[in-house]
Structures are given as structure tokens and as C-alpha cells.
PDBQT receptor file of N, H, CA, C and O in Angstrom, charges set to zero:
ATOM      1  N   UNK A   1       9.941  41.558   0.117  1.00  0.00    +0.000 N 
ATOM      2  CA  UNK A   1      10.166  40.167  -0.243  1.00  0.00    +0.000 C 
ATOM      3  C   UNK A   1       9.619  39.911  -1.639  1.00  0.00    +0.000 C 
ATOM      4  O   UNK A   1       8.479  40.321  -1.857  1.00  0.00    +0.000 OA
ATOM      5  N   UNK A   2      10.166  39.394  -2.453  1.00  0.00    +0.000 N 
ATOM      6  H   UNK A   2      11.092  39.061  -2.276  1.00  0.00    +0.000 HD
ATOM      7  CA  UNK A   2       9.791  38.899  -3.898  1.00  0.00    +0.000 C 
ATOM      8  C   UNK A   2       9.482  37.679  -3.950  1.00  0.00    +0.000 C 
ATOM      9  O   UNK A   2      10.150  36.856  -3.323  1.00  0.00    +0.000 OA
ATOM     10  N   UNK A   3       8.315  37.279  -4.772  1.00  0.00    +0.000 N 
ATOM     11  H   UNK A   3       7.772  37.947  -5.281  1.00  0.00    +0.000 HD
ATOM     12  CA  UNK A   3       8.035  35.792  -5.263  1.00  0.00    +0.000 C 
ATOM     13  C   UNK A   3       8.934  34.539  -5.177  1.00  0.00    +0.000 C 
ATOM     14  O   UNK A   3       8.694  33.447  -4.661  1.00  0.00    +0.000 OA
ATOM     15  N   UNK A   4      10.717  35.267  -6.221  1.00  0.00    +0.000 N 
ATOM     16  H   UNK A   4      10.912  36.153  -6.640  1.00  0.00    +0.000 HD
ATOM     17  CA  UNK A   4      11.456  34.276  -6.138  1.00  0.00    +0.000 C 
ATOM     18  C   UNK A   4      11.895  33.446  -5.161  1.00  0.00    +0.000 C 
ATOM     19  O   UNK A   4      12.426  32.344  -5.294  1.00  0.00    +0.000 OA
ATOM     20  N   UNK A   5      11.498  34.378  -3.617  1.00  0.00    +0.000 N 
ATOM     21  H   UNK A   5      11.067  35.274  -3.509  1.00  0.00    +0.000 HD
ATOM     22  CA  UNK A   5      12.064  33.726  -2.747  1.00  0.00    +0.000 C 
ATOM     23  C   UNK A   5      11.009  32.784  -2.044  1.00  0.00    +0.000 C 
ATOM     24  O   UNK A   5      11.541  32.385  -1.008  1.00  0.00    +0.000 OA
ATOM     25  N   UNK A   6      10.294  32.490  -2.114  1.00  0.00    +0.000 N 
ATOM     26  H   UNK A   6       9.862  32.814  -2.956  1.00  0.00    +0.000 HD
ATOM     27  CA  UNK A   6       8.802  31.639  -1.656  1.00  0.00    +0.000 C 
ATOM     28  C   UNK A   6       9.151  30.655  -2.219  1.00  0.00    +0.000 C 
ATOM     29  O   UNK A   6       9.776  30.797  -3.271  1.00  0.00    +0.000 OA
ATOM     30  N   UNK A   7       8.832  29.144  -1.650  1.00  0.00    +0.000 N 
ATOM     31  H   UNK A   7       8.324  29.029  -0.796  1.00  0.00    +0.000 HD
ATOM     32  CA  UNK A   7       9.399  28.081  -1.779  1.00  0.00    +0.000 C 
ATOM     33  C   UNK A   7       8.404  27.649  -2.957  1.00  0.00    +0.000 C 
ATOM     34  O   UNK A   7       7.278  27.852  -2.503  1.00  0.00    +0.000 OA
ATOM     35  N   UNK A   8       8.313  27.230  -4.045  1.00  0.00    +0.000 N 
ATOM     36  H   UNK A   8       9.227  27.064  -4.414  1.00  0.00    +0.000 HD
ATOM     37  CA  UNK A   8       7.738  26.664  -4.936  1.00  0.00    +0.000 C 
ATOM     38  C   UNK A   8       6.971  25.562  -4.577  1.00  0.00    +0.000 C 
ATOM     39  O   UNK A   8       7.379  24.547  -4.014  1.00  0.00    +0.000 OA
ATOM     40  N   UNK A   9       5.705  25.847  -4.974  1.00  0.00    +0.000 N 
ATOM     41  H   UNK A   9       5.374  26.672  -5.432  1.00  0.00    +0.000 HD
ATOM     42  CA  UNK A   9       4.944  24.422  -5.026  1.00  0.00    +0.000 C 
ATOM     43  C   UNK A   9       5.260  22.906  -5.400  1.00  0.00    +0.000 C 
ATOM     44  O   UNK A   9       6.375  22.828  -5.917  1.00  0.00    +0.000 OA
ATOM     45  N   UNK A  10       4.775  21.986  -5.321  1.00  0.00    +0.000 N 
ATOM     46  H   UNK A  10       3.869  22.050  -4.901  1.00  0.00    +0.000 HD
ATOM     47  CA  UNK A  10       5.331  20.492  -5.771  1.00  0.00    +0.000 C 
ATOM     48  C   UNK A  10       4.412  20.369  -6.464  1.00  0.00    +0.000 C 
ATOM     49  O   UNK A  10       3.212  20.496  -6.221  1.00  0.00    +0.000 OA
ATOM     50  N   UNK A  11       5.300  19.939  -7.990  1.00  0.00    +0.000 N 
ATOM     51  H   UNK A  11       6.275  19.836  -8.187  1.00  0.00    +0.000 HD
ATOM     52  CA  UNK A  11       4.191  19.838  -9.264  1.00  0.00    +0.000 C 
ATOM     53  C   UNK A  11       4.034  18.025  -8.839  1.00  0.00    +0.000 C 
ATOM     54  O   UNK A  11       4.767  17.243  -8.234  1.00  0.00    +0.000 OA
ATOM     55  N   UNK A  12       2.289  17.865  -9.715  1.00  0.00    +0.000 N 
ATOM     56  H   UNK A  12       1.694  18.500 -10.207  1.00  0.00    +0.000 HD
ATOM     57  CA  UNK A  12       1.786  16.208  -9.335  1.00  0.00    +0.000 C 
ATOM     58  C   UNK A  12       2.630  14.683  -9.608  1.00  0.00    +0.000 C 
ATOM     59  O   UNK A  12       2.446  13.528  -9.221  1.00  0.00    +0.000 OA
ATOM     60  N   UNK A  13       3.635  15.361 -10.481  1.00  0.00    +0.000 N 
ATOM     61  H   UNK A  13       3.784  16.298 -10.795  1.00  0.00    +0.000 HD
ATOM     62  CA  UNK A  13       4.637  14.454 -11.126  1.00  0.00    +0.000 C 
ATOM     63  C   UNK A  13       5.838  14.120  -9.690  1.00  0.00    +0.000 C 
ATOM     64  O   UNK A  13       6.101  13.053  -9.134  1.00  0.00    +0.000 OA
ATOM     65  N   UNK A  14       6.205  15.099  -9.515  1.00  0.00    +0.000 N 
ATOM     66  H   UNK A  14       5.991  15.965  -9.967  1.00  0.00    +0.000 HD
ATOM     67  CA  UNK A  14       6.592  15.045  -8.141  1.00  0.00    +0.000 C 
ATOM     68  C   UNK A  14       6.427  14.599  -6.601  1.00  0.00    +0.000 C 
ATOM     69  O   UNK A  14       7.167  14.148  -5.727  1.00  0.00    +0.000 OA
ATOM     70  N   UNK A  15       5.147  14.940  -6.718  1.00  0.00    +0.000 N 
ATOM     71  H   UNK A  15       4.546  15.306  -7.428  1.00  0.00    +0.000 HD
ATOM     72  CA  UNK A  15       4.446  14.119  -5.585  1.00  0.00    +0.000 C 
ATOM     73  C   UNK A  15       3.993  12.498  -6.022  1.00  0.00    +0.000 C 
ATOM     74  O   UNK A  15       4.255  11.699  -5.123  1.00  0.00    +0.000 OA
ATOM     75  N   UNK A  16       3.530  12.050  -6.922  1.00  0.00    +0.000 N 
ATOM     76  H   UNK A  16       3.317  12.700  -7.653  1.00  0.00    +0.000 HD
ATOM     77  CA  UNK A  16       3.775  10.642  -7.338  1.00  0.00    +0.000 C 
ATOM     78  C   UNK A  16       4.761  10.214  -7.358  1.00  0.00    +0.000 C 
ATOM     79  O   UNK A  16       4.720   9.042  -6.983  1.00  0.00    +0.000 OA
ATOM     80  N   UNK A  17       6.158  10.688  -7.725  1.00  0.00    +0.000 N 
ATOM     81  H   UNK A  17       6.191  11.640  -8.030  1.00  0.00    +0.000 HD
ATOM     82  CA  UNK A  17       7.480  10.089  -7.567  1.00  0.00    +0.000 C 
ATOM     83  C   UNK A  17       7.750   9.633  -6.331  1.00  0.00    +0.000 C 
ATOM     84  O   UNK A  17       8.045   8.462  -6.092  1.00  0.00    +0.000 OA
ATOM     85  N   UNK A  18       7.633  10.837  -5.213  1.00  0.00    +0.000 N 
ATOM     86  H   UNK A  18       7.393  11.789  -5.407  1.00  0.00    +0.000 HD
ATOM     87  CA  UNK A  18       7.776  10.426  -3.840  1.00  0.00    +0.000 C 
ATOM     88  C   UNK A  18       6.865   9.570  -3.154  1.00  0.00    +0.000 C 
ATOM     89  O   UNK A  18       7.109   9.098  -2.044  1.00  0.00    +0.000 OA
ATOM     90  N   UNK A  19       5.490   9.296  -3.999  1.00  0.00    +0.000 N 
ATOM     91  H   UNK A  19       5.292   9.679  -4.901  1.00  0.00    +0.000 HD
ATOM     92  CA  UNK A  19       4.258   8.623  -2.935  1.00  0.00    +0.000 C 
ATOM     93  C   UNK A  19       3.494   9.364  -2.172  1.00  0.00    +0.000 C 
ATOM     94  O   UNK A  19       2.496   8.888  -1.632  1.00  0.00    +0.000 OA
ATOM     95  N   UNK A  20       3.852  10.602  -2.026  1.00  0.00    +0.000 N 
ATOM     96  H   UNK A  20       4.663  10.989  -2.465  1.00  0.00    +0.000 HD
ATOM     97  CA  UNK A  20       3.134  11.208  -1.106  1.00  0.00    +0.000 C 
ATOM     98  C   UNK A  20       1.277  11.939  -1.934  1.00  0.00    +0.000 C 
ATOM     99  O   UNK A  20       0.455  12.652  -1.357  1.00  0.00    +0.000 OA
ATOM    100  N   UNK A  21       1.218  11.439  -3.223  1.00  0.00    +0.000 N 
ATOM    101  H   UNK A  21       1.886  10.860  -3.691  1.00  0.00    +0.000 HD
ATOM    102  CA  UNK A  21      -0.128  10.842  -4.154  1.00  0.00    +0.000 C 
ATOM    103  C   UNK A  21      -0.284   9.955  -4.648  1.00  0.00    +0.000 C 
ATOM    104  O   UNK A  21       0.514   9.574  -5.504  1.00  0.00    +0.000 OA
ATOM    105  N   UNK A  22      -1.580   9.124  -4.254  1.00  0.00    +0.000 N 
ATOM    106  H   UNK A  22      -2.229   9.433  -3.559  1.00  0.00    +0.000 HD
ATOM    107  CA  UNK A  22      -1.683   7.706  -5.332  1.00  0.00    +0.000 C 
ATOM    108  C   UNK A  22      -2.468   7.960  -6.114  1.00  0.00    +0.000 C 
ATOM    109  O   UNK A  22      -3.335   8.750  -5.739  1.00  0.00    +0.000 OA
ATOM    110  N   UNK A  23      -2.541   7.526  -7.299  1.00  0.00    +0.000 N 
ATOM    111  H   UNK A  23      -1.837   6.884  -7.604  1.00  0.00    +0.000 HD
ATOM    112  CA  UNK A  23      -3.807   7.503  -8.218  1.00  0.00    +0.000 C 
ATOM    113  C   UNK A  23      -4.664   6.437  -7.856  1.00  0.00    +0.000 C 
ATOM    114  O   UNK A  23      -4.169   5.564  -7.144  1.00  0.00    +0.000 OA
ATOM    115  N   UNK A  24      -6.270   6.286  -8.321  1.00  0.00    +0.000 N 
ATOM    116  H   UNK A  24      -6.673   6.995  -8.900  1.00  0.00    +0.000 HD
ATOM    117  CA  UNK A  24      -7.276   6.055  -7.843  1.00  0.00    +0.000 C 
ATOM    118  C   UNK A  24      -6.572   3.592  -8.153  1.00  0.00    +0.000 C 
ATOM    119  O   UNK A  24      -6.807   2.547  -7.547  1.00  0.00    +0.000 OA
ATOM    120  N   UNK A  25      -5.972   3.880  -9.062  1.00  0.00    +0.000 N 
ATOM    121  H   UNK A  25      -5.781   4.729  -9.555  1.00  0.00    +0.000 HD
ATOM    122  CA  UNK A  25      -6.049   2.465 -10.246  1.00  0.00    +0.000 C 
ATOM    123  C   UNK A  25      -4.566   2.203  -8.912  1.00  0.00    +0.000 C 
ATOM    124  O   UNK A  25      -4.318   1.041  -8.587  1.00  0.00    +0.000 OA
ATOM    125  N   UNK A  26      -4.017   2.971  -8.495  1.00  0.00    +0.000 N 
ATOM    126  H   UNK A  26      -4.219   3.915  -8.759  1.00  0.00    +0.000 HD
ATOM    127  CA  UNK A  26      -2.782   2.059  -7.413  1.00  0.00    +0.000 C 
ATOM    128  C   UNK A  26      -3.733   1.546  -6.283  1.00  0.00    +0.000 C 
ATOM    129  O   UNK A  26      -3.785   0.382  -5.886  1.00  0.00    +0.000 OA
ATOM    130  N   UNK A  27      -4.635   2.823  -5.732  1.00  0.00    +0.000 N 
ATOM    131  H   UNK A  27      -4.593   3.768  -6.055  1.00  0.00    +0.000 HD
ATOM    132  CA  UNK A  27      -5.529   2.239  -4.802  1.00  0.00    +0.000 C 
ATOM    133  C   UNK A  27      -6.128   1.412  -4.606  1.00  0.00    +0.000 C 
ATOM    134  O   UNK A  27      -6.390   0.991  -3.480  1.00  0.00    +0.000 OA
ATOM    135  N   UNK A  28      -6.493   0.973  -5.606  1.00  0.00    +0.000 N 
ATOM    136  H   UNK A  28      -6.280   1.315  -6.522  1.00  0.00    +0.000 HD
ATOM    137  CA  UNK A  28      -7.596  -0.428  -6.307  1.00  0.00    +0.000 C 
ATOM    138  C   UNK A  28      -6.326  -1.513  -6.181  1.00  0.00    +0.000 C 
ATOM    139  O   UNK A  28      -6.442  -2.493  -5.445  1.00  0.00    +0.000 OA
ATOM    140  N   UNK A  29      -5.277  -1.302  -6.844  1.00  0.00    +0.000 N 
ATOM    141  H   UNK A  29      -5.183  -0.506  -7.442  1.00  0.00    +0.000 HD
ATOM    142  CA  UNK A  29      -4.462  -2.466  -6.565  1.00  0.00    +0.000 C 
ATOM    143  C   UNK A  29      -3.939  -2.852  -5.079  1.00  0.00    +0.000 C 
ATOM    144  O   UNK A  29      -4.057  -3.930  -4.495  1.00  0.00    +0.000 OA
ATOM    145  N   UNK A  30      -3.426  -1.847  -4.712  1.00  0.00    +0.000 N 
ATOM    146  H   UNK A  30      -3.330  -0.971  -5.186  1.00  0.00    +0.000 HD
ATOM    147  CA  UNK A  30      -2.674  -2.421  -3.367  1.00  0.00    +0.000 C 
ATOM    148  C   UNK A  30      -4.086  -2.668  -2.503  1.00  0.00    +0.000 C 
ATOM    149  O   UNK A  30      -3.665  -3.226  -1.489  1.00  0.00    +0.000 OA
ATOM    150  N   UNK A  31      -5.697  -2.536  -2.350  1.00  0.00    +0.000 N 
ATOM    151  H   UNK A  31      -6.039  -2.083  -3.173  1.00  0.00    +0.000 HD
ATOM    152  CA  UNK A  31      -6.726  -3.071  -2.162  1.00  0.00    +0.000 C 
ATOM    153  C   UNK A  31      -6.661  -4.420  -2.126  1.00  0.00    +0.000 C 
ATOM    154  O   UNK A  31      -6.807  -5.157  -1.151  1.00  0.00    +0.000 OA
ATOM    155  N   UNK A  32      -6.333  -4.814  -3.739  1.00  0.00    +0.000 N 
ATOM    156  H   UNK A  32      -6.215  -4.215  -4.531  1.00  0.00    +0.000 HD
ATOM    157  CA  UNK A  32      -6.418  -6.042  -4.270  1.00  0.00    +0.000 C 
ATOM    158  C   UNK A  32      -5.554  -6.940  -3.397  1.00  0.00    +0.000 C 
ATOM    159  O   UNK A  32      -5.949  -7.869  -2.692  1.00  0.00    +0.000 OA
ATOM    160  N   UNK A  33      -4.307  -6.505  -3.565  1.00  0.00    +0.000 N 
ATOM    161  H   UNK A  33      -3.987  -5.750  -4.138  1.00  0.00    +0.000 HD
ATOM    162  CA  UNK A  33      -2.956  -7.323  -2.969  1.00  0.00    +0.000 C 
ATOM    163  C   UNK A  33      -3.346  -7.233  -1.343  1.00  0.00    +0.000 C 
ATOM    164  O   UNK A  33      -3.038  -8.098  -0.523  1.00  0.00    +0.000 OA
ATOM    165  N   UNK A  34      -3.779  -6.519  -1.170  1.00  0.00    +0.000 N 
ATOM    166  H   UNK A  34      -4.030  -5.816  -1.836  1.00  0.00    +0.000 HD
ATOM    167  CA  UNK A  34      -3.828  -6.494   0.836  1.00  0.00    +0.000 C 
ATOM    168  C   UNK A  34      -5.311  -7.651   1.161  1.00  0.00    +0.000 C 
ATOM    169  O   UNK A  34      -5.542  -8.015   2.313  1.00  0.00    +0.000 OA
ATOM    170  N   UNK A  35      -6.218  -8.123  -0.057  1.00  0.00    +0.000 N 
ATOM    171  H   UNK A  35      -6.030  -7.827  -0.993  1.00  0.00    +0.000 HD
ATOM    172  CA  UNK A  35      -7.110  -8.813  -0.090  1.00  0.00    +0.000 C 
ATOM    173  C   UNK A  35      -6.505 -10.495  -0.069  1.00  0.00    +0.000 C 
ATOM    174  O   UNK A  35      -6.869 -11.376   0.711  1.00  0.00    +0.000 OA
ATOM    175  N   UNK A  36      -5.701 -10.587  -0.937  1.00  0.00    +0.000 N 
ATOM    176  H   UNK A  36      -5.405  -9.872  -1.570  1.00  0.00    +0.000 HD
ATOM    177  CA  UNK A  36      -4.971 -11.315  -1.348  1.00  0.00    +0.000 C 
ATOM    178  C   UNK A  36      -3.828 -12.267  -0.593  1.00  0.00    +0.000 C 
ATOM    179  O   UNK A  36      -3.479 -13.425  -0.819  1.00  0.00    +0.000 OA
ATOM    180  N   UNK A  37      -3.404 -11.312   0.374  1.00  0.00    +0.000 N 
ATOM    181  H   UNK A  37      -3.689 -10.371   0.557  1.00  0.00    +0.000 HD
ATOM    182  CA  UNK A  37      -2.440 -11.255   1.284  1.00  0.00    +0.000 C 
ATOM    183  C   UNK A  37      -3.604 -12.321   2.791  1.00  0.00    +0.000 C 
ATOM    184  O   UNK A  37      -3.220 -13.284   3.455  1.00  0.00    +0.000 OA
ATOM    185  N   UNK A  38      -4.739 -11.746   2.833  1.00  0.00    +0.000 N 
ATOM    186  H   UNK A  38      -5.051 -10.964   2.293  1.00  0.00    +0.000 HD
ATOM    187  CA  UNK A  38      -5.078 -12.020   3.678  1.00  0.00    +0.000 C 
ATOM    188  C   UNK A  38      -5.727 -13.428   3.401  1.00  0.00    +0.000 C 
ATOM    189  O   UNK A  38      -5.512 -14.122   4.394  1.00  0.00    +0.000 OA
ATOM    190  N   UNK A  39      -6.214 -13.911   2.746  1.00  0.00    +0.000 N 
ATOM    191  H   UNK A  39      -6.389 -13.347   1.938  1.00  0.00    +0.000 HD
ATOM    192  CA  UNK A  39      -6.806 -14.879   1.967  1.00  0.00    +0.000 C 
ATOM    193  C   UNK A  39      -5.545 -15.826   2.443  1.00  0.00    +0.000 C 
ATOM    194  O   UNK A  39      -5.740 -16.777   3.200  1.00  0.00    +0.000 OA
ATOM    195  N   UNK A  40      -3.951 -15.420   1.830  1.00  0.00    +0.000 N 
ATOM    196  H   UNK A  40      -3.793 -14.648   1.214  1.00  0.00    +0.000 HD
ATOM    197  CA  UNK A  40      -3.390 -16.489   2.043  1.00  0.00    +0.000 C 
ATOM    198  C   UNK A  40      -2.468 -17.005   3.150  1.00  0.00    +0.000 C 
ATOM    199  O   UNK A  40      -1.626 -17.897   3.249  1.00  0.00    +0.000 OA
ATOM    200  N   UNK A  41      -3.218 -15.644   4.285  1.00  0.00    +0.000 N 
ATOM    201  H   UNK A  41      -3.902 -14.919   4.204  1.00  0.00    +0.000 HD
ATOM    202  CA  UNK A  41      -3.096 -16.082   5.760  1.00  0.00    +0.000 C 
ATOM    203  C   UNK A  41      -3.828 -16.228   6.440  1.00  0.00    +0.000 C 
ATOM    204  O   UNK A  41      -3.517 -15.997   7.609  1.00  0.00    +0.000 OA
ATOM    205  N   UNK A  42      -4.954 -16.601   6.212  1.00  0.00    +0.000 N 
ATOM    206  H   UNK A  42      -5.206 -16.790   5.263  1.00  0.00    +0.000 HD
ATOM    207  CA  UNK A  42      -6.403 -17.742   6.367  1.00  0.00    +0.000 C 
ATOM    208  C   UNK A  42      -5.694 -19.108   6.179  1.00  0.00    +0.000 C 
ATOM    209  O   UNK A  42      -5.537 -20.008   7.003  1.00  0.00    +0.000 OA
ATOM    210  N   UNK A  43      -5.334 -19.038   4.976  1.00  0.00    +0.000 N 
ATOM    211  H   UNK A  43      -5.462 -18.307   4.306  1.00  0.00    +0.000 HD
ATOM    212  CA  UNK A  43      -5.122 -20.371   4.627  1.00  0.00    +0.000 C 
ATOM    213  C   UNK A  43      -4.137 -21.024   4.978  1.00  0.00    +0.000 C 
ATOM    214  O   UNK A  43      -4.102 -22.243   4.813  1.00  0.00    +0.000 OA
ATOM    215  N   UNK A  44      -3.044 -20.274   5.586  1.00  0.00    +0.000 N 
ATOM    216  H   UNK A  44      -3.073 -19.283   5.720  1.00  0.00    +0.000 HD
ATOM    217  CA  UNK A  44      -2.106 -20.627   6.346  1.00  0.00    +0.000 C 
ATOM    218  C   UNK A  44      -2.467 -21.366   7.645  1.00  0.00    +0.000 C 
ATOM    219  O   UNK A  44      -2.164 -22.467   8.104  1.00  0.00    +0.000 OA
ATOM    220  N   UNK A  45      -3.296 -20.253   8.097  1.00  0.00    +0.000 N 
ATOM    221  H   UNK A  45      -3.543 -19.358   7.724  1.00  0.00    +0.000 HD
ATOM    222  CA  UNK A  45      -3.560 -20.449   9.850  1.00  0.00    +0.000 C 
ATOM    223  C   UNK A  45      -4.312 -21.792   9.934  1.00  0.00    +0.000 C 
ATOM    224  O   UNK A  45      -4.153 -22.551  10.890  1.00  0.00    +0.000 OA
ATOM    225  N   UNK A  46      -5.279 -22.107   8.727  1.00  0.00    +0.000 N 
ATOM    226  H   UNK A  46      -5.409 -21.491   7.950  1.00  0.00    +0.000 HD
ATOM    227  CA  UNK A  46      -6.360 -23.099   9.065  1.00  0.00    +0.000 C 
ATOM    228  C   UNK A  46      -5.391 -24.401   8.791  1.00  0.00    +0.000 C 
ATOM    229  O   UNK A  46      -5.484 -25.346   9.574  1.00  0.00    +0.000 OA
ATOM    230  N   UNK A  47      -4.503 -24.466   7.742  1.00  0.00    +0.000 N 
ATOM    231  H   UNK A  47      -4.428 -23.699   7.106  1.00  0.00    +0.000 HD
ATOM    232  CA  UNK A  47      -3.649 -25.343   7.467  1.00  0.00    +0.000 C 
ATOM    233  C   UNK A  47      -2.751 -26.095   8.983  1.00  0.00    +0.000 C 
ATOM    234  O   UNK A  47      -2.522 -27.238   9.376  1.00  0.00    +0.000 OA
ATOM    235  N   UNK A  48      -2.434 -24.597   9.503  1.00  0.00    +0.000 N 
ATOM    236  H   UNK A  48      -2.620 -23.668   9.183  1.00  0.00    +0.000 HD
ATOM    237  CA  UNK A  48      -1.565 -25.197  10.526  1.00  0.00    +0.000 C 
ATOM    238  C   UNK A  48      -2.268 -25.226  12.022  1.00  0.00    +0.000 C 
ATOM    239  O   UNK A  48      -1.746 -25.124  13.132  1.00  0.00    +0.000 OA
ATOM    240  N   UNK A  49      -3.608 -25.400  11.646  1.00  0.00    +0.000 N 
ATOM    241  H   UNK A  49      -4.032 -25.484  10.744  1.00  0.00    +0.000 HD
ATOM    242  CA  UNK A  49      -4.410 -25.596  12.510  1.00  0.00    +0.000 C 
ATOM    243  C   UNK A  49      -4.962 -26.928  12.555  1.00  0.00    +0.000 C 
ATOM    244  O   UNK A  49      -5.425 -27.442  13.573  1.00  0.00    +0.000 OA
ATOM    245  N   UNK A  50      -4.880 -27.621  11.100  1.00  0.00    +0.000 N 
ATOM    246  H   UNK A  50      -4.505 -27.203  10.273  1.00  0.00    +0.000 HD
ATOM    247  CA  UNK A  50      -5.160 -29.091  11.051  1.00  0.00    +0.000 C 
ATOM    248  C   UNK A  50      -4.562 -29.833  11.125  1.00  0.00    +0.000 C 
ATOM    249  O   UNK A  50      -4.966 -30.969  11.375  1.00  0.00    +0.000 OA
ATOM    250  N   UNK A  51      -2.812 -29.410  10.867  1.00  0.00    +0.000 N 
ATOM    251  H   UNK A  51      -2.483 -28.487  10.663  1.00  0.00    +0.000 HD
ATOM    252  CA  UNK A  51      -2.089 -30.133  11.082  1.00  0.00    +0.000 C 
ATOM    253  C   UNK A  51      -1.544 -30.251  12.506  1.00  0.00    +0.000 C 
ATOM    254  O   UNK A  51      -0.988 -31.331  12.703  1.00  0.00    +0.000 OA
ATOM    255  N   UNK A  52      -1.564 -29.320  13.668  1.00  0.00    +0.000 N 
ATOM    256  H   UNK A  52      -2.015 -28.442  13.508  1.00  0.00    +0.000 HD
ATOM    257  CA  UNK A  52      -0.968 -29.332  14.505  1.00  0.00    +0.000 C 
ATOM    258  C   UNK A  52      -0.981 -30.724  15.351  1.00  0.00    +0.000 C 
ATOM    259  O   UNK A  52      -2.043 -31.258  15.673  1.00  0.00    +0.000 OA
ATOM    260  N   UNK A  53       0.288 -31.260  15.680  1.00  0.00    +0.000 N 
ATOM    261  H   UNK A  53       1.151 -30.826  15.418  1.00  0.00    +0.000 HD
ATOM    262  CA  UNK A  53       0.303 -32.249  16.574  1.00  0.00    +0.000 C 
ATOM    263  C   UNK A  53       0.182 -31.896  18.117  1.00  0.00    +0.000 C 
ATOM    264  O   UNK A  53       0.653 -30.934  18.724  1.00  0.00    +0.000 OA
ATOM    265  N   UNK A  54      -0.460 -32.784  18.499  1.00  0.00    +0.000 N 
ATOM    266  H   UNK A  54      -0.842 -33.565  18.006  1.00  0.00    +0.000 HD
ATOM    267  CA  UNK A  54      -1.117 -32.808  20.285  1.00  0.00    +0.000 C 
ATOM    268  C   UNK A  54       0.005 -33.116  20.619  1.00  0.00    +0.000 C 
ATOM    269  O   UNK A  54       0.720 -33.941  20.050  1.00  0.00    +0.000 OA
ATOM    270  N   UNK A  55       0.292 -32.411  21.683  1.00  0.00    +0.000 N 
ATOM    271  H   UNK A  55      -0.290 -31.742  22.145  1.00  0.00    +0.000 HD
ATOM    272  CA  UNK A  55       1.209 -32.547  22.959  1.00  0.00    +0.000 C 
ATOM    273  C   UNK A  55       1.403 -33.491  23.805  1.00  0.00    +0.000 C 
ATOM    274  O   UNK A  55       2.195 -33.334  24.735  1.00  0.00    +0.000 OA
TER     275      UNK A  55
């Protein structure tokens, strides 16, 4: 069996294209946004928690 036939590695450019690597600065963001996200479903819930009309 020869080299050529062994499936080639996935260069890092490659694996970032697909996602299947994040860099450290995406991590920090989608952090941010999933922080963000939640904050403004707090503020949802409490909203429609003050407003709710009694039955």
C-alpha cells in the first residue's frame, strides 16, 4: 500500500469552513450572544408576568 492511497488529513482552513473548529474570539462571541439571548428572555417572561390578566 502507498501513501497516495491514505485519506489525507483536513488542513485548519478546512475544518473552520465546515465548523467542525472554532477559534477562541467565536467562542467569546456566541458566549456573548447566548448571554444576551437570555437576558432578553428574562425580560420577556417578567413582562408577561406583569401583565397577565386574571381569569
Amino acid at each position: 500500500m502507498s501513501d497516495s492511497q491514505k485519506k489525507s488529513k483536513p488542513t485548519l482552513e478546512s475544518l473552520l469552513k465546515d465548523s467542525k473548529v472554532i477559534t477562541g474570539k467565536e467562542l467569546i462571541n456566541k458566549a456573548q450572544e447566548k448571554e444576551r439571548q437570555k437576558i432578553i428572555l428574562d425580560e420577556a417572561i417578567e413582562f408577561e408576568r406583569r401583565n397577565r390578566r386574571a381569569k
